[in-house]
C-alpha positions in Angstrom: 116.7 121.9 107.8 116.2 125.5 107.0 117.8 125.3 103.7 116.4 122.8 101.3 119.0 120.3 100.2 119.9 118.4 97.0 119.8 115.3 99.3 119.1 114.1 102.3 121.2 111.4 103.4 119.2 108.7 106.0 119.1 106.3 107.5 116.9 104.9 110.5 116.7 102.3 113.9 113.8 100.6 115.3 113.0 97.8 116.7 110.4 95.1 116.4 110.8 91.8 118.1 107.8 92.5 120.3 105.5 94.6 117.5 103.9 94.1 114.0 105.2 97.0 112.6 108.4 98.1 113.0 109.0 101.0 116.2 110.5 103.7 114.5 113.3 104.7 117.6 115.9 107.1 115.9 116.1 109.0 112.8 119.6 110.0 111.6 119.8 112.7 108.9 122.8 114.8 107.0 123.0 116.2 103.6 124.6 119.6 102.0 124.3 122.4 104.8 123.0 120.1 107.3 125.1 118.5 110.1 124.5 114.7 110.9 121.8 115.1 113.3 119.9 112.6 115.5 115.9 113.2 115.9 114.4 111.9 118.3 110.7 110.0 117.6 109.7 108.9 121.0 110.4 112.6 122.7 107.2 114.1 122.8 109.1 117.4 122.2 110.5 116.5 118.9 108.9 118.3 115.8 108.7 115.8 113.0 106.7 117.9 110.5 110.0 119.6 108.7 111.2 115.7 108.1 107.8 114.9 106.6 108.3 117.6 104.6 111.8 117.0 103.3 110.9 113.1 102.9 108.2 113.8 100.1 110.1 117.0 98.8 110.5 115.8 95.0 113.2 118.0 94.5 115.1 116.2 97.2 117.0 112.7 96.8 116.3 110.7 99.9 120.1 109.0 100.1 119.6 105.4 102.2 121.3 101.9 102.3 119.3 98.8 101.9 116.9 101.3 102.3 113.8 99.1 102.3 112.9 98.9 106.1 113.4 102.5 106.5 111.2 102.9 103.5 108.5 100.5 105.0 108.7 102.3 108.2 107.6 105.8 106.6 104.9 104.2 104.2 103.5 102.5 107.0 103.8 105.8 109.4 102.8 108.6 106.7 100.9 106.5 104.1 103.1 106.9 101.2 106.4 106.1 100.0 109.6 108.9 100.1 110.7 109.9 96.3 112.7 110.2 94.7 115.4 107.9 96.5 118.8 106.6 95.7 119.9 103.1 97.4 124.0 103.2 97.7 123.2 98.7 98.0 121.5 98.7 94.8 123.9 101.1 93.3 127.3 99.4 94.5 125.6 96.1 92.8 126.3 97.2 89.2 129.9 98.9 89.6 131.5 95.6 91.3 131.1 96.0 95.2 129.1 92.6 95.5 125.0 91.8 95.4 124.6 93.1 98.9 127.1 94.7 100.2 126.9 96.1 103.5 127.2 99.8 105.2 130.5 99.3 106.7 132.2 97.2 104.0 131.4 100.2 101.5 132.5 102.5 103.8 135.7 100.5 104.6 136.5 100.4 100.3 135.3 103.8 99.5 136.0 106.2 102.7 139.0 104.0 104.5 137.3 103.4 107.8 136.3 100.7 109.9 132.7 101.4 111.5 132.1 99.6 115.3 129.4 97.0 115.0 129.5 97.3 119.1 126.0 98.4 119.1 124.6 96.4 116.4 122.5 95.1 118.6 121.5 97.5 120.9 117.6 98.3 122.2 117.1 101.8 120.3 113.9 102.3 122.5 115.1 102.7 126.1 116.1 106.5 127.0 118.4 107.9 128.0 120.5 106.9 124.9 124.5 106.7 125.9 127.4 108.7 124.0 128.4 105.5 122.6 124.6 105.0 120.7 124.3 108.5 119.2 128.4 107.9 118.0 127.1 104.4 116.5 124.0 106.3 115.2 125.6 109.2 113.5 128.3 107.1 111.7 125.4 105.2 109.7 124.9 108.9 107.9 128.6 110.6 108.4 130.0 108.1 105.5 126.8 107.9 103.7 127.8 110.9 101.7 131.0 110.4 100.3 129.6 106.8 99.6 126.6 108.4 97.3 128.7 110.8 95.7 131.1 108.4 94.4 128.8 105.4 93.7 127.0 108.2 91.3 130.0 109.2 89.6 131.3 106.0 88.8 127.6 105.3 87.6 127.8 108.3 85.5 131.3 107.4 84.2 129.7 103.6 83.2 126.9 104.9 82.1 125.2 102.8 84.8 122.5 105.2 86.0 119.8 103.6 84.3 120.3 100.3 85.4 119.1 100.8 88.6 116.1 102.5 87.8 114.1 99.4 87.5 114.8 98.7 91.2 114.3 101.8 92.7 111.1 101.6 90.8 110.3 98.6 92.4 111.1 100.9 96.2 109.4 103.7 95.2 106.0 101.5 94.8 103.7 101.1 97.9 102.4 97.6 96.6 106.3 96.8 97.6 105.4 97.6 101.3 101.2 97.2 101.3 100.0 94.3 103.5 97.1 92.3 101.8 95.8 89.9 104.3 95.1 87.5 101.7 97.9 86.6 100.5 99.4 85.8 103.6 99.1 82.2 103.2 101.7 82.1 100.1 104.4 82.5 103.0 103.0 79.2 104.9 104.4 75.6 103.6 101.7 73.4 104.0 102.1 69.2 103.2 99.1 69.6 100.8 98.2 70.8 97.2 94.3 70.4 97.5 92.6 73.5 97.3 90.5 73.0 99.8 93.2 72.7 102.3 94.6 75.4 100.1 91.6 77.3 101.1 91.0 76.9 104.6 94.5 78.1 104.9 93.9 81.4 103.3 91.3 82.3 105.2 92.7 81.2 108.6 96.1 83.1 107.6 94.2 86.1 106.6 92.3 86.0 110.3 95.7 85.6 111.8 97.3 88.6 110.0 94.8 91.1 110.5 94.5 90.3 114.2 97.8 91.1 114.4 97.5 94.3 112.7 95.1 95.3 114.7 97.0 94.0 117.7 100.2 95.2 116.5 101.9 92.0 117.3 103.8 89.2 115.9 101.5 86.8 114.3 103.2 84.1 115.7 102.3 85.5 118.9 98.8 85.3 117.7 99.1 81.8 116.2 102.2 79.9 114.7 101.9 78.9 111.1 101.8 75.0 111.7 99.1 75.6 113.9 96.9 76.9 110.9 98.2 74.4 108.6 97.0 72.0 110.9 93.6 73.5 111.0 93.7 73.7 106.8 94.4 69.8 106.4 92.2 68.5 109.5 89.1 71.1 108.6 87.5 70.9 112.2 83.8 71.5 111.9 83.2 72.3 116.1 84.5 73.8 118.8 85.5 70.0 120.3 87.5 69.2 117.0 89.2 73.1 117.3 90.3 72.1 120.6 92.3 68.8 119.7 94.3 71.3 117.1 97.7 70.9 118.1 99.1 74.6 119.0 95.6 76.3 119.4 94.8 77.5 122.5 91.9 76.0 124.6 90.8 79.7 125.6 91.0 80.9 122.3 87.9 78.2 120.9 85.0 80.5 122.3 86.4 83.6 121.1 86.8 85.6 118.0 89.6 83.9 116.9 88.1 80.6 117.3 84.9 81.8 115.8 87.2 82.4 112.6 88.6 80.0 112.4 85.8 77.2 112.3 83.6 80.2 109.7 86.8 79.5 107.3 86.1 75.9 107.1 82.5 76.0 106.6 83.0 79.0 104.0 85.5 76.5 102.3 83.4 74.0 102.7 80.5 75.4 100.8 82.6 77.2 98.0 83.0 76.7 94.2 86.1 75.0 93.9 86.7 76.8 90.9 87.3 80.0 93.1 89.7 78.2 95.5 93.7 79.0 95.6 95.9 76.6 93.7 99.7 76.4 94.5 101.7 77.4 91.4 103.5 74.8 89.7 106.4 75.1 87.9 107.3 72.6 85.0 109.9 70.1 85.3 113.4 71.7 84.1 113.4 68.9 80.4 116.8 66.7 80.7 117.5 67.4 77.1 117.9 70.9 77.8 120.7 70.7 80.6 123.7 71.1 78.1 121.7 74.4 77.0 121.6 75.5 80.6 125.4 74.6 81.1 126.3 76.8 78.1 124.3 79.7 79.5 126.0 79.3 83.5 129.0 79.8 81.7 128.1 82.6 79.7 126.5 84.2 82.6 129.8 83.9 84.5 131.9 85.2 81.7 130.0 87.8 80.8 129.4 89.1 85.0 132.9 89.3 85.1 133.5 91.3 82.1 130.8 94.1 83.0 132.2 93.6 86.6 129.0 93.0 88.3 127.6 89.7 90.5 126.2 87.2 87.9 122.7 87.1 90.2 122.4 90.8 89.7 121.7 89.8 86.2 120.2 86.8 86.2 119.5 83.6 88.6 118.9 79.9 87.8 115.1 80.5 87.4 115.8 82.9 84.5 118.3 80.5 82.9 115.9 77.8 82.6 113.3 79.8 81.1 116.4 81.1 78.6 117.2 77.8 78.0 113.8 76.6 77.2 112.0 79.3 75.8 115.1 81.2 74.3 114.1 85.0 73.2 110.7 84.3 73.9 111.6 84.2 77.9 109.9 86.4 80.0 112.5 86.8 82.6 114.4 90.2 83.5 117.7 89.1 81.6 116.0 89.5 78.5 115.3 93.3 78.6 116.3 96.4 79.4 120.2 96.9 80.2 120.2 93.3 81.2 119.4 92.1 77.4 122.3 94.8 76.3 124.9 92.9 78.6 123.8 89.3 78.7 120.3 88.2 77.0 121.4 89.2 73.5 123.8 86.9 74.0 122.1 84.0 75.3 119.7 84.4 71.9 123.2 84.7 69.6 124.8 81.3 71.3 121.3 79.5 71.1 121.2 80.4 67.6 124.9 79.5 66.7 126.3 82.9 65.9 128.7 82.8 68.7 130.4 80.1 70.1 132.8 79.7 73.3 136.2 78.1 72.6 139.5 78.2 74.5 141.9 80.9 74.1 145.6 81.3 75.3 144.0 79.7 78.3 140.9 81.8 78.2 137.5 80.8 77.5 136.4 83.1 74.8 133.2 84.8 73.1 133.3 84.7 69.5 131.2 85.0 66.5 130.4 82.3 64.3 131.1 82.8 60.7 
């Protein structure tokens, strides 16, 4: 890359079934002036500096699709996150391509190929790689750029651009990709609200997850989740009650793990139960309001077909609800940015009786109320 690109088109393979984080294996780059290229992470010989450089260039748009593993991988590996970035997945979601479209489907509507999925599943960490890898490999960037360029000029033609800001926002921020120990335990389902159990649980997940960092294994391979729920809702107190958990392992009482484990419950315990976690609790969607939420589905529908984009990519049940109970006062995506242009204006307008939907020619229709 001796000539510094207006982007860098990218994509990655790992693999992680036996790892924490995810083993960066291949790295397949192209762009303006640069031939797709393999580089080669686990050969000691290979020079990863001018990547580096060319990932945190700001004058350079890293090109990827579903581009947040690969993302992940560099945060993790280099400490921050590449920018500026351009996702073609997020970008084919707002010019009618589908919510999440694959690699080979775009390249199938937009370049007229069909791309082998024979090596889909192939273990990107043994050398020597085969002919028939690298060809697989390469094809994941070789499309890639007549994908960008014409997912960007159709966005410039809609005047689209700015609607996918907010989510490459969202991948350009290393909170998106930071582990926090403690929260680990809001992934668990547990057959308990009390925050006791609530706590136990936080602490023993947090144990869990930072052995495995520091392990750099699978935290099920450290302990399975219903293992620590189990130790959450039966609190043991010794190393006698540890040992009649079901799932822990015997040789594990004794140990640091086991030591943990029994210090979570004790810590619980002894706390304030004001400073214990509480499960969030949503309010009960009101009966009365279901004709209100009806009215908005359909809206939704009409109007996602109209701008020609997924009716998810603008709004989901969750958002609806709040719509339909809290009207403009929502707090829900739909009701700002391009999303209120397209949609949540109009969720306010038919709450509020100044449109209506009737049948036309066949047709339901959209119109204002006079």
């Amino acid at each position: 890359m001796n000539k510094k690109p207006d982007y860098l088109l990218l994509d990655t393979e790992f693999v992680r079934e036996k790892t924490y984080f995810s083993k960066l294996c291949l790295v397949q780059i192209s762009g303006p002036g640069i031939e797709p290229t393999i580089i080669d992470p686990l050969d000691p010989k290979t020079d990863m500096k001018p990547l580096e450089e060319a990932l945190y260039d700001p004058d350079v748009v890293k090109v990827l699709h579903s581009g947040y593993q690969d993302l992940e991988i560099f945060y993790h590996l280099y400490g921050k996150v590449p920018a500026p970035i351009f996702d073609t997945q997020i970008a084919a979601s707002v010019l009618g391509y589908g919510e999440q479209v694959s690699y080979a489907n775009l390249a199938k509507d937009i370049c007229g190929v069909e791309i082998s999925k024979s090596q889909q599943f192939t273990d990107w960490s043994r050398r020597p790689l085969s002919e028939a890898q690298i060809k697989y490999a390469l094809g994941d960037v070789i499309y890639l750029d007549d994908i960008y360029l014409t997912l960007k000029k159709q966005l410039e033609e809609r005047n689209r651009l700015s609607w996918i800001e907010e989510d490459f926002k969202a991948l350009k921020d290393k909170d998106t990709y930071h582990i926090y120990p403690e929260k680990a335990w809001e992934k668990i389902k547990i057959r308990s609200d009390k925050p006791k159990h609530l706590g136990v649980l936080q602490k023993v997940a947090a144990s869990r997850e930072e052995e495995a960092i520091r392990k750099d294994m699978p935290k099920n391979f450290i302990m399975r989740d219903d293992t620590l729920m189990e130790i959450a809702m039966t609190a043991p107190k010794d190393e006698k009650a540890l040992e009649r958990v079901r799932g822990f392992p015997s040789g594990q009482v004794k140990r640091p793990m086991g030591k943990a484990m029994l210090t979570a419950v004790k810590e619980i315990d002894k706390a304030d139960p004001k400073t214990l976690p509480r499960k969030k609790k949503r309010k009960p969607f009101p009966p009365q309001k279901a004709g209100t939420l009806e009215m908005l589905r359909l809206l939704l529908k009409i109007d996602a077909a109209q701008h020609d984009i997924t009716p998810r990519r603008i709004a989901d049940t969750e958002d609806l609800q709040e719509i339909a109970m809290k009207g403009a006062k929502a707090k829900v995506p739909a009701m700002s940015g391009w999303r209120y242009e397209v949609f949540g204006s109009k969720c306010v307008d038919l709450m509020e009786g100044k449109i209506g939907l009737s049948l036309k020619d066949g047709e339901i229709d959209i119109s204002e109320i006079k």
